[in-house]
PyMOL Python script that loads the backbone (N, CA, C, O; Angstrom):
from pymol import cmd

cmd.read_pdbstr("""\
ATOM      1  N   UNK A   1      63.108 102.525  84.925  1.00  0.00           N
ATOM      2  CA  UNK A   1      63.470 101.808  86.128  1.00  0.00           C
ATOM      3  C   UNK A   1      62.964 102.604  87.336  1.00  0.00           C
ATOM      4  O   UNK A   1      63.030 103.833  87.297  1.00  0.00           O
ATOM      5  N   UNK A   2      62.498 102.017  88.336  1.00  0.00           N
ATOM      6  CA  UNK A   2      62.171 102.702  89.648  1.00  0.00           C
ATOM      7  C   UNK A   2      63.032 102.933  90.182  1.00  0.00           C
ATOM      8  O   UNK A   2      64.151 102.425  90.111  1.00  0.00           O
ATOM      9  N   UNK A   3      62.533 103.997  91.004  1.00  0.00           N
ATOM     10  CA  UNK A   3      63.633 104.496  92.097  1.00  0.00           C
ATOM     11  C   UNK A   3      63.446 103.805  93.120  1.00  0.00           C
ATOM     12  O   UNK A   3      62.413 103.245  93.488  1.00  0.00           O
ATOM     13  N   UNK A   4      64.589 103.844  93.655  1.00  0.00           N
ATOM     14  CA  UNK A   4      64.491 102.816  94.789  1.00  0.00           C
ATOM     15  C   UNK A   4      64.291 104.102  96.935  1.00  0.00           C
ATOM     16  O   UNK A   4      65.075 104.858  97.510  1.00  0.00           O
ATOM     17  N   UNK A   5      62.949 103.643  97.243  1.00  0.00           N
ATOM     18  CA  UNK A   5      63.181 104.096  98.491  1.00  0.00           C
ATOM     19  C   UNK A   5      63.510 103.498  99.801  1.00  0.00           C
ATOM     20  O   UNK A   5      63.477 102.271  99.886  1.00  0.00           O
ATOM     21  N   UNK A   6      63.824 104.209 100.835  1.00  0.00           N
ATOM     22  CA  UNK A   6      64.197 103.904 101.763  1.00  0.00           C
ATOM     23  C   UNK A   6      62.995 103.393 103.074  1.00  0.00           C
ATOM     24  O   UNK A   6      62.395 104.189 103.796  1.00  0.00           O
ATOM     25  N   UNK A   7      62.904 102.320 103.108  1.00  0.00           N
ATOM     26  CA  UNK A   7      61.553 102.270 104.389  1.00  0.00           C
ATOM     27  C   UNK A   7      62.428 101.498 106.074  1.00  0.00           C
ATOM     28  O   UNK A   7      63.444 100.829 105.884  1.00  0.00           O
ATOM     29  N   UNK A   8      62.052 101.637 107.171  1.00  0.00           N
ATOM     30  CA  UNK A   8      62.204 101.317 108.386  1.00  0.00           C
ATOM     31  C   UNK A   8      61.682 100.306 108.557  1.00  0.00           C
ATOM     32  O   UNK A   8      60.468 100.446 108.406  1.00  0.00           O
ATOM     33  N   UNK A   9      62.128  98.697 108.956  1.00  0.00           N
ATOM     34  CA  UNK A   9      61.345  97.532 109.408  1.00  0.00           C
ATOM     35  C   UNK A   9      61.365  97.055 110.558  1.00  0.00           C
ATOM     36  O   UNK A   9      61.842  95.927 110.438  1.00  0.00           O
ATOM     37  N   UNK A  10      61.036  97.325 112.000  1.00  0.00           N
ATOM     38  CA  UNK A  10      61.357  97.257 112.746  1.00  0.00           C
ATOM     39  C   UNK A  10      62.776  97.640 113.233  1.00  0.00           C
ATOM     40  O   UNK A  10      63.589  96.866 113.738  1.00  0.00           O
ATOM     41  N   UNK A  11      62.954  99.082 112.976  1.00  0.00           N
ATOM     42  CA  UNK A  11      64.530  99.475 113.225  1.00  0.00           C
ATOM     43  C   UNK A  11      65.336  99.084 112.413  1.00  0.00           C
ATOM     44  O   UNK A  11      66.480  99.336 112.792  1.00  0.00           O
ATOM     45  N   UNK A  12      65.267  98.249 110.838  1.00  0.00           N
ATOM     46  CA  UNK A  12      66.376  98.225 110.387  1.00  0.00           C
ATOM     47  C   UNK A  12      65.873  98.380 108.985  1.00  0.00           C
ATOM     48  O   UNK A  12      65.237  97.536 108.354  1.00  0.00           O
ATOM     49  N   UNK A  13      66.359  99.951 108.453  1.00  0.00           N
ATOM     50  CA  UNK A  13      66.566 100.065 106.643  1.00  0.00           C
ATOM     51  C   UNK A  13      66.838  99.253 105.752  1.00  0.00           C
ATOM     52  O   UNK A  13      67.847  98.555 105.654  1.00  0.00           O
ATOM     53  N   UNK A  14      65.467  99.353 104.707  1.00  0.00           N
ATOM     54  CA  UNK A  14      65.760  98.466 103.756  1.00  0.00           C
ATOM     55  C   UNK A  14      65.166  99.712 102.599  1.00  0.00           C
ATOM     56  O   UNK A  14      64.483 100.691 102.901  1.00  0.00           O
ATOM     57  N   UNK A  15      65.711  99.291 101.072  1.00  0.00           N
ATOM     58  CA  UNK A  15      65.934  99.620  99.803  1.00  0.00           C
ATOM     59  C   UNK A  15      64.959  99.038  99.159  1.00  0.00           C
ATOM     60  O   UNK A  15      64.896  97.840  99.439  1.00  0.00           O
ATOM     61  N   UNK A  16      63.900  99.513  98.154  1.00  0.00           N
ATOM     62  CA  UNK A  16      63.115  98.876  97.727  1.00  0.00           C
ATOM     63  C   UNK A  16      62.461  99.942  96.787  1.00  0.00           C
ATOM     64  O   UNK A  16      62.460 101.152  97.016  1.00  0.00           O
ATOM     65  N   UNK A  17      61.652  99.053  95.205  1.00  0.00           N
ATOM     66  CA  UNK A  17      61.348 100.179  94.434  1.00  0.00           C
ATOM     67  C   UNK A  17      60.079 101.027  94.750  1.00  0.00           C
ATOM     68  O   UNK A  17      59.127 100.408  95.225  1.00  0.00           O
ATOM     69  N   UNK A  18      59.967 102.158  94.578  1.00  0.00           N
ATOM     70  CA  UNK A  18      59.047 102.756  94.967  1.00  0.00           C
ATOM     71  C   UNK A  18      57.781 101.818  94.350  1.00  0.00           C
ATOM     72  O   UNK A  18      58.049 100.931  93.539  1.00  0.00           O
ATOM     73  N   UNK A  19      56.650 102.015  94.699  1.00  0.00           N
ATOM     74  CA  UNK A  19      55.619 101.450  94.679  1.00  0.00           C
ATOM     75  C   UNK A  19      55.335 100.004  95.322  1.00  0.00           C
ATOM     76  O   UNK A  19      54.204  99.520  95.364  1.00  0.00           O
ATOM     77  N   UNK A  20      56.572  99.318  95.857  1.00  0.00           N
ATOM     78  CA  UNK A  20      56.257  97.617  96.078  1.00  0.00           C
ATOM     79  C   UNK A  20      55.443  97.915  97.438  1.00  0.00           C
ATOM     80  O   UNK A  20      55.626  98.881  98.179  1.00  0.00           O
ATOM     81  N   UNK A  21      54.597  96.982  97.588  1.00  0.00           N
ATOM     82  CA  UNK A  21      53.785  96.693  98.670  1.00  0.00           C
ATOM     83  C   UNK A  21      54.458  96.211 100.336  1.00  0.00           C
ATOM     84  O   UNK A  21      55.217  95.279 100.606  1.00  0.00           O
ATOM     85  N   UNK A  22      53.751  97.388 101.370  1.00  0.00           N
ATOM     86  CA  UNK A  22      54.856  96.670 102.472  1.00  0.00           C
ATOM     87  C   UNK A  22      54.721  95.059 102.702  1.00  0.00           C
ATOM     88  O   UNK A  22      55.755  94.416 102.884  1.00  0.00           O
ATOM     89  N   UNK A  23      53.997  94.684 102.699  1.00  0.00           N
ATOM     90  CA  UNK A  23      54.334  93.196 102.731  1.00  0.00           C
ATOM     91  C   UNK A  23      54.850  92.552 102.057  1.00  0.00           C
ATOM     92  O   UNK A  23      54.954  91.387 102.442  1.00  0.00           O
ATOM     93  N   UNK A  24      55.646  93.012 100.287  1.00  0.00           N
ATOM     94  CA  UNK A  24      56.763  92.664  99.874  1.00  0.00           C
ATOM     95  C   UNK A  24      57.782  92.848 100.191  1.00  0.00           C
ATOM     96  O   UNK A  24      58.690  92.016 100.182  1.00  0.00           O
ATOM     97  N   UNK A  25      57.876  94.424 100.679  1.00  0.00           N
ATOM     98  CA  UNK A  25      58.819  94.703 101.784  1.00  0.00           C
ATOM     99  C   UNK A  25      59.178  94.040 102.778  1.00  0.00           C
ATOM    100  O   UNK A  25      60.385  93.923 102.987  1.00  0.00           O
ATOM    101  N   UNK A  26      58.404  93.542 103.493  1.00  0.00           N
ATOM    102  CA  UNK A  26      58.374  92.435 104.438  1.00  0.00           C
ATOM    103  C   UNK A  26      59.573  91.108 104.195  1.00  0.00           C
ATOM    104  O   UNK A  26      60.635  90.655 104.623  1.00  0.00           O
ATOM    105  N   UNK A  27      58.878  90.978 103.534  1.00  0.00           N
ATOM    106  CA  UNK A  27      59.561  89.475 102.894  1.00  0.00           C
ATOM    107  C   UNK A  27      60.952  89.320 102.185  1.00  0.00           C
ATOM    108  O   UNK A  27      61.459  88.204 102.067  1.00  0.00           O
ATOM    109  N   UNK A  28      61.519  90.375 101.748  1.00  0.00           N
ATOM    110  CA  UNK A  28      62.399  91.486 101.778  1.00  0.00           C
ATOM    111  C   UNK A  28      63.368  90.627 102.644  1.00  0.00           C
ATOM    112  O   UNK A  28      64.174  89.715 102.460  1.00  0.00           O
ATOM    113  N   UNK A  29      62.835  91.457 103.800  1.00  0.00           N
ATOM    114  CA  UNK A  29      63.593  92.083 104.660  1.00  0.00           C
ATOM    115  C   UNK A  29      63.640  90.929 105.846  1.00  0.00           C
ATOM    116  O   UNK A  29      64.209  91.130 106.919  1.00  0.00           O
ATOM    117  N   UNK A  30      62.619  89.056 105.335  1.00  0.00           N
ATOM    118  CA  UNK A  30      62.791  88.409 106.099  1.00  0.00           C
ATOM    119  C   UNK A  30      61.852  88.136 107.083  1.00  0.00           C
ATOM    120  O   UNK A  30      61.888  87.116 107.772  1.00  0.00           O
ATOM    121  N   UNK A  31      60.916  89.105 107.185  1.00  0.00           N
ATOM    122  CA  UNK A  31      59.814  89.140 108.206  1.00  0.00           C
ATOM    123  C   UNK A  31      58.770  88.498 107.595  1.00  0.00           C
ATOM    124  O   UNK A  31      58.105  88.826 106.613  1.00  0.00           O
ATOM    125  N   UNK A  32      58.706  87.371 108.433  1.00  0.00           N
ATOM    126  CA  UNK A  32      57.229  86.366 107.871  1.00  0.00           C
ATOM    127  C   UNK A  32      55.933  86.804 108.918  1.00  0.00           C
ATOM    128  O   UNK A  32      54.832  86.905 108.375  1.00  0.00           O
ATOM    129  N   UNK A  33      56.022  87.080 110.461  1.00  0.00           N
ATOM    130  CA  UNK A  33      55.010  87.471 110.999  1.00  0.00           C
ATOM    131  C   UNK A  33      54.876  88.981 111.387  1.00  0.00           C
ATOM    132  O   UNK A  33      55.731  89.763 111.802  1.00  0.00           O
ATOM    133  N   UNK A  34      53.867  89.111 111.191  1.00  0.00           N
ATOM    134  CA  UNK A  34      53.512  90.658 111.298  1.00  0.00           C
ATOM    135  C   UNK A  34      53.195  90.810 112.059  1.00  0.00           C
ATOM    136  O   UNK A  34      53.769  91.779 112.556  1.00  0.00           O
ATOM    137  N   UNK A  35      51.843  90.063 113.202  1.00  0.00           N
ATOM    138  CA  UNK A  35      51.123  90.249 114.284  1.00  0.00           C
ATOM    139  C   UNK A  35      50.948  89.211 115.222  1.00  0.00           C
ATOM    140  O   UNK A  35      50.668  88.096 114.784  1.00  0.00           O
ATOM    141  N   UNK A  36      51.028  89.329 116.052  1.00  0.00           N
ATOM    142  CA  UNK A  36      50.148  87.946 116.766  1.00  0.00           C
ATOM    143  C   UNK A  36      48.638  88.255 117.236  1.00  0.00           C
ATOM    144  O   UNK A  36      48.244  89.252 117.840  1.00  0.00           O
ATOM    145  N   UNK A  37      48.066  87.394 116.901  1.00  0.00           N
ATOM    146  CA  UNK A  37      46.343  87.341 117.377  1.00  0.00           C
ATOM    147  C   UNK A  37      46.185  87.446 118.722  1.00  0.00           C
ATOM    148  O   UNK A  37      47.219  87.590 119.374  1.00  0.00           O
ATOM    149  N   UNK A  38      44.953  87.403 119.409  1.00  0.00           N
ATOM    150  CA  UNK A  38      44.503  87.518 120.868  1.00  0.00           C
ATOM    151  C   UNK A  38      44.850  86.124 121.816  1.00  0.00           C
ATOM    152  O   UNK A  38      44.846  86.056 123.045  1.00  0.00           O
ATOM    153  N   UNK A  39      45.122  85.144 120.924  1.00  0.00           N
ATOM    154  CA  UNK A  39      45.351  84.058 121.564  1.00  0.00           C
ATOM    155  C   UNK A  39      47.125  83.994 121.544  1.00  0.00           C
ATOM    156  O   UNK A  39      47.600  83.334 122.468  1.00  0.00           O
ATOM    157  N   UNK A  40      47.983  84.534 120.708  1.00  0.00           N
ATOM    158  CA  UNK A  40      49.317  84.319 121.185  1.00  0.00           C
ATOM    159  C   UNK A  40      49.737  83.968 119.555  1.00  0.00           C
ATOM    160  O   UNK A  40      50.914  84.188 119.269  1.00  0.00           O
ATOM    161  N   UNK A  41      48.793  83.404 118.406  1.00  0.00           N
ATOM    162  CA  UNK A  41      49.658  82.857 117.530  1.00  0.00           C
ATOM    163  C   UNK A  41      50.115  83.896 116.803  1.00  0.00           C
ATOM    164  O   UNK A  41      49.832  85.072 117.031  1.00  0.00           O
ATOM    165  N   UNK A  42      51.076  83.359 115.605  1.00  0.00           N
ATOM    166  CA  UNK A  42      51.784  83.446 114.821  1.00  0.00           C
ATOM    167  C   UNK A  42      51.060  84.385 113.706  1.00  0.00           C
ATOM    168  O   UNK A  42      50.310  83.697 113.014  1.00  0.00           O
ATOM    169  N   UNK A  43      51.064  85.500 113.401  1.00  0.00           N
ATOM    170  CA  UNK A  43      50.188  85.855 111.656  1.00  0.00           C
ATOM    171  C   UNK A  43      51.019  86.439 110.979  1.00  0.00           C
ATOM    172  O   UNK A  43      51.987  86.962 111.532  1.00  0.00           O
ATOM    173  N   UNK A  44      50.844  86.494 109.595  1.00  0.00           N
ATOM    174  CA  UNK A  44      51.736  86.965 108.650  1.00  0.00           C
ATOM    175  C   UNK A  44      50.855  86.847 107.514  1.00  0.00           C
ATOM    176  O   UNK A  44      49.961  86.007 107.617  1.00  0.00           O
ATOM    177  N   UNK A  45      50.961  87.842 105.942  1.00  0.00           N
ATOM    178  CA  UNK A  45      50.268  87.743 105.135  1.00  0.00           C
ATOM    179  C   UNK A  45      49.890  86.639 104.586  1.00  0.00           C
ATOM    180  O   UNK A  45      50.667  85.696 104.436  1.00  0.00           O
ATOM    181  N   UNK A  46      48.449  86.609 104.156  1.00  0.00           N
ATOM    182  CA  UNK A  46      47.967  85.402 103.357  1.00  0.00           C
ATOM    183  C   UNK A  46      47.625  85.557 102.224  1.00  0.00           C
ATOM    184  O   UNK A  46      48.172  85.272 101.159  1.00  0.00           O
ATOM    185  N   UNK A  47      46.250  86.242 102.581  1.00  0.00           N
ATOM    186  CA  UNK A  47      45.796  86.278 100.861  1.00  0.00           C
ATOM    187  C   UNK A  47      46.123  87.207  99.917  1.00  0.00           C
ATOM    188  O   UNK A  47      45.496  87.028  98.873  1.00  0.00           O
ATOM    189  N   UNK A  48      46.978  88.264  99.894  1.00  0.00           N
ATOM    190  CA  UNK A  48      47.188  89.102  99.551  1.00  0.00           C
ATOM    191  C   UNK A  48      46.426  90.302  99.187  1.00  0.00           C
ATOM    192  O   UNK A  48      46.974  91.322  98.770  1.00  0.00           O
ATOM    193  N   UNK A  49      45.547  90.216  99.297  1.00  0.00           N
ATOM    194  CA  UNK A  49      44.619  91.419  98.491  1.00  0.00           C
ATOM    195  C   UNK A  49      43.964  92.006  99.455  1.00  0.00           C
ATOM    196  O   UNK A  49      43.001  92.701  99.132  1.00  0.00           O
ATOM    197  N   UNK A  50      44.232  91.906 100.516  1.00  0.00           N
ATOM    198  CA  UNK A  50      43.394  92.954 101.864  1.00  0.00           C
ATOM    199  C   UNK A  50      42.344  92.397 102.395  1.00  0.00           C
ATOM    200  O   UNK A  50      42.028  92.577 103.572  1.00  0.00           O
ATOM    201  N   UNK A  51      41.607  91.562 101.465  1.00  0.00           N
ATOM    202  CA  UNK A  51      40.590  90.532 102.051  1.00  0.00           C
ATOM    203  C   UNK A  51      41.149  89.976 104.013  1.00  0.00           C
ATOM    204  O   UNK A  51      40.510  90.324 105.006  1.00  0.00           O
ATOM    205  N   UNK A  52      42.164  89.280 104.043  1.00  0.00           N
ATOM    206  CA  UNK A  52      42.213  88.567 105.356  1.00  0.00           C
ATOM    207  C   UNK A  52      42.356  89.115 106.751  1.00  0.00           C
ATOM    208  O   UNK A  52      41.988  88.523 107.765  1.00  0.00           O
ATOM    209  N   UNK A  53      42.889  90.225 106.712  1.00  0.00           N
ATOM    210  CA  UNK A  53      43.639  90.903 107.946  1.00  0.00           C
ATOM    211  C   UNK A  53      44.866  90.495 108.263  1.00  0.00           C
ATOM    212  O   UNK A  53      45.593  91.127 109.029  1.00  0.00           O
ATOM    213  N   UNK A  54      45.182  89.434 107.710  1.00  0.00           N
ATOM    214  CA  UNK A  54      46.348  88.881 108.346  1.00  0.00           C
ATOM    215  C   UNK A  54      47.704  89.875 108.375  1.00  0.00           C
ATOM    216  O   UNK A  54      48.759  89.779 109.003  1.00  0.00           O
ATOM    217  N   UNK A  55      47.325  90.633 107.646  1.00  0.00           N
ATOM    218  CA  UNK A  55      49.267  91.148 107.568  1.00  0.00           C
ATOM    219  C   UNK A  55      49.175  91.957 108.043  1.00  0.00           C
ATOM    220  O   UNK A  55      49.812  92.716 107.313  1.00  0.00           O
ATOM    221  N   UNK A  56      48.658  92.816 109.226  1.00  0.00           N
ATOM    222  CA  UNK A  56      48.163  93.830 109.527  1.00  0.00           C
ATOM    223  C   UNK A  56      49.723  94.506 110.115  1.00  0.00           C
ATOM    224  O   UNK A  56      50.496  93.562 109.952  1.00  0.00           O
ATOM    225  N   UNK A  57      50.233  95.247 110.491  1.00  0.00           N
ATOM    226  CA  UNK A  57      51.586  95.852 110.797  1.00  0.00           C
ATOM    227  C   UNK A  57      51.083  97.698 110.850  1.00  0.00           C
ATOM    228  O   UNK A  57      50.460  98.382 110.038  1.00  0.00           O
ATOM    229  N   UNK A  58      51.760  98.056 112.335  1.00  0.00           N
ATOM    230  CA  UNK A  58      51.697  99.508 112.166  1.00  0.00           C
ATOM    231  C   UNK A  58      52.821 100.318 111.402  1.00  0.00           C
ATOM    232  O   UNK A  58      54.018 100.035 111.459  1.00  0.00           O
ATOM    233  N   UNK A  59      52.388 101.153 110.824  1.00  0.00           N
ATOM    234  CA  UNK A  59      52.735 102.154 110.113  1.00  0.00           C
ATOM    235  C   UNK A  59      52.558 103.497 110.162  1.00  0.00           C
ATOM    236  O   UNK A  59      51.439 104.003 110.257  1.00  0.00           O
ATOM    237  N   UNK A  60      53.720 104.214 110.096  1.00  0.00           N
ATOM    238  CA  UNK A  60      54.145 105.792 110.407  1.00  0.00           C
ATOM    239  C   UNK A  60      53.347 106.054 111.783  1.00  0.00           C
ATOM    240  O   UNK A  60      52.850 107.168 111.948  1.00  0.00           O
ATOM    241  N   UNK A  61      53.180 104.868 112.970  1.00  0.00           N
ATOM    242  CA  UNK A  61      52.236 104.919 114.105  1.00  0.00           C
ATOM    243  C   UNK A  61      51.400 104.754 114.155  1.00  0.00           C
ATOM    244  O   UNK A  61      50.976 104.646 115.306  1.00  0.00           O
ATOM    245  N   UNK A  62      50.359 104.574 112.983  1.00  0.00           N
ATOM    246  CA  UNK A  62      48.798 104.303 113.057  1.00  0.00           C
ATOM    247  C   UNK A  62      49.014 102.445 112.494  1.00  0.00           C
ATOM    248  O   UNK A  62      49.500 101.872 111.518  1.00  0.00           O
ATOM    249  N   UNK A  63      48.325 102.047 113.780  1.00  0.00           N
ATOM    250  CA  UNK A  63      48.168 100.673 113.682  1.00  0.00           C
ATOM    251  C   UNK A  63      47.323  99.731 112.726  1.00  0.00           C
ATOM    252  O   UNK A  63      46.421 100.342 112.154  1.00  0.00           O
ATOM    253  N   UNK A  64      47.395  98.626 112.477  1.00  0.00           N
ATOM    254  CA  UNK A  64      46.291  97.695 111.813  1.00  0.00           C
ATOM    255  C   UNK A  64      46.505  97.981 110.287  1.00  0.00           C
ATOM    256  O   UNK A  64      45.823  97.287 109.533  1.00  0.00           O
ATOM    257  N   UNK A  65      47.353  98.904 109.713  1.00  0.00           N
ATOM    258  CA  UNK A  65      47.396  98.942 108.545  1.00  0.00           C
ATOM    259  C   UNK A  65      47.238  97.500 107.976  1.00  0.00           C
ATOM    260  O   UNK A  65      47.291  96.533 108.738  1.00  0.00           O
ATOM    261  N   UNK A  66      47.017  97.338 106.458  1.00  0.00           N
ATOM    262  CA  UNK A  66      47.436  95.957 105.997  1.00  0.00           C
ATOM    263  C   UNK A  66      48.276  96.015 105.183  1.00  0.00           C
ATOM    264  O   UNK A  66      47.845  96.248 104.053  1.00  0.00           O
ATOM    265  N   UNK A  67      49.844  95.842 105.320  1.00  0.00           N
ATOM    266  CA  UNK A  67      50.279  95.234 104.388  1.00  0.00           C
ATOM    267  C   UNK A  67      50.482  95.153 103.294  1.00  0.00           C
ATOM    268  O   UNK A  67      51.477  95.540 102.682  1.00  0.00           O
ATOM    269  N   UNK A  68      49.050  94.353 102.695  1.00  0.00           N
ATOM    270  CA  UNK A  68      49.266  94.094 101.366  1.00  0.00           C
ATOM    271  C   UNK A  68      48.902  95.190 100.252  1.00  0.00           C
ATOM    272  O   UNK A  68      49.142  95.305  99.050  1.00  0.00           O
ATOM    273  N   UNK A  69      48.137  96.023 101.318  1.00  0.00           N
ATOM    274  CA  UNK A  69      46.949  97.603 100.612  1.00  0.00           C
ATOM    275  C   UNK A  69      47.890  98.708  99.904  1.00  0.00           C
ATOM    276  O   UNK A  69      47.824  99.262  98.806  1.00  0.00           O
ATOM    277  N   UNK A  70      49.184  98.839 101.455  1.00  0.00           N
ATOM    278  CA  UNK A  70      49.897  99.893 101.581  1.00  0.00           C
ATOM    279  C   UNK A  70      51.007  99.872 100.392  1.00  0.00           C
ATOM    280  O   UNK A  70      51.310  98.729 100.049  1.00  0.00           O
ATOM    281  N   UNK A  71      51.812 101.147  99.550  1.00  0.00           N
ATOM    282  CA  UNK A  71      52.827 100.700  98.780  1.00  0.00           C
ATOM    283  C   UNK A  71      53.599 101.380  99.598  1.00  0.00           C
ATOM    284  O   UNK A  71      52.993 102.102 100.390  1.00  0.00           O
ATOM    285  N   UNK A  72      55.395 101.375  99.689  1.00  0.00           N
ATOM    286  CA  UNK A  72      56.247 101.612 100.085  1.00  0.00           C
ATOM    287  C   UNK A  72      56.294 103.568  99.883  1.00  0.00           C
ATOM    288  O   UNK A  72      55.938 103.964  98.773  1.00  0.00           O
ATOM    289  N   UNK A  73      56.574 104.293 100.576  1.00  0.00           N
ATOM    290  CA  UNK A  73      57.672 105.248 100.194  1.00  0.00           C
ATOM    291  C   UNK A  73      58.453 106.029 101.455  1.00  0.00           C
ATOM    292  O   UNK A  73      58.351 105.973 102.681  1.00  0.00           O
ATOM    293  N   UNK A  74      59.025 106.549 100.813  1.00  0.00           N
ATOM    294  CA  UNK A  74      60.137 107.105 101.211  1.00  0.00           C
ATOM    295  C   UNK A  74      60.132 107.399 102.706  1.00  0.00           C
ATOM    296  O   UNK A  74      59.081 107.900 103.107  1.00  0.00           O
ATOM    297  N   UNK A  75      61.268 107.154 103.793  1.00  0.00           N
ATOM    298  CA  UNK A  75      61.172 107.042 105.199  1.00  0.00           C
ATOM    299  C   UNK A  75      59.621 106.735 106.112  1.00  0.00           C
ATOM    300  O   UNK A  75      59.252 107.244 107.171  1.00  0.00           O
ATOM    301  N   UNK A  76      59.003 105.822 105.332  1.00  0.00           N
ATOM    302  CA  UNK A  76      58.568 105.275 106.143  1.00  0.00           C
ATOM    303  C   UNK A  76      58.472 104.359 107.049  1.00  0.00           C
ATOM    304  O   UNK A  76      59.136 103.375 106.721  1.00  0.00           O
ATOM    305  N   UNK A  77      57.899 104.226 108.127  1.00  0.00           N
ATOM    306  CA  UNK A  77      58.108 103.463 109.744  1.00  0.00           C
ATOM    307  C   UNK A  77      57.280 102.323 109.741  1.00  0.00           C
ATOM    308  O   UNK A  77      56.081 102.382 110.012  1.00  0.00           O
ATOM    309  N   UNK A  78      57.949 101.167 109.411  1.00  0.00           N
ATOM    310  CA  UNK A  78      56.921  99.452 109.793  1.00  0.00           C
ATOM    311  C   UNK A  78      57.194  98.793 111.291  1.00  0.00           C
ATOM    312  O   UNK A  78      58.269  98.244 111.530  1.00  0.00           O
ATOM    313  N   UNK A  79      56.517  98.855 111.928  1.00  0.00           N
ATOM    314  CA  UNK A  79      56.589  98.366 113.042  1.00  0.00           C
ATOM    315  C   UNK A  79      55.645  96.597 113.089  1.00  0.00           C
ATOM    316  O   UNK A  79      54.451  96.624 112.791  1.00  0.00           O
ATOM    317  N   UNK A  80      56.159  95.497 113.389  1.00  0.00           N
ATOM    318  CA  UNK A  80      55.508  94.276 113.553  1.00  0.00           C
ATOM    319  C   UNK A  80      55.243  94.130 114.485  1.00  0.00           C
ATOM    320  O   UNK A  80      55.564  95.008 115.285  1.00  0.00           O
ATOM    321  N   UNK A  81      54.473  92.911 114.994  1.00  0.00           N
ATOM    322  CA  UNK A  81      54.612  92.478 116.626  1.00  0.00           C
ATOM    323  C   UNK A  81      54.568  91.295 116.519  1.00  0.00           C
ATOM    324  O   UNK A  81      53.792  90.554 117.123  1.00  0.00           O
ATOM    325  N   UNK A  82      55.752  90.843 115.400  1.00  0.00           N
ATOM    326  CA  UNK A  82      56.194  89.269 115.770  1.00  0.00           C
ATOM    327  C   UNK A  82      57.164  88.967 116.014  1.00  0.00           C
ATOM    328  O   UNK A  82      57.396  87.786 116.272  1.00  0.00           O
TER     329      UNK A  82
END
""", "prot")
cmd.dss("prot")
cmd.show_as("cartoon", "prot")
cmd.util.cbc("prot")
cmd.orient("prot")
């Protein structure tokens, strides 16, 4: 069984097994948009596999991460901008 770590989602702790992907984390935790584009809309993961950009969310401060690339661990910082 995995251990379960601790990650930050916009200020609020969530529990999750080590290795899940932050954008499972995400979804988790309720968060469907991750970013908004240059024009104002709405984005949140799509294709899953790093191909789209869409899920892009900063992490431990370095921006544009994706999402779907990154796996969870221990006290790390997700910041959205949706």
């Amino acid at each position: 069984m995995p251990r379960l770590v601790t990650v930050k989602i916009d200020g609020i702790e969530i529990r999750v097994p080590s290795g899940t992907s932050v954008a499972a984390a995400l979804a988790l935790a309720g968060k469907q948009i991750t970013h908004r584009s240059v024009t104002g809309q709405q984005r949140g993961p799509f294709c899953g596999i790093g191909v789209c950009l869409a899920c892009r969310v900063t992490i431990n401060g370095q921006p544009g991460c994706r999402s779907c690339k990154v796996s969870c661990q221990e006290g790390m910082e997700v910041i959205t901008d949706g």
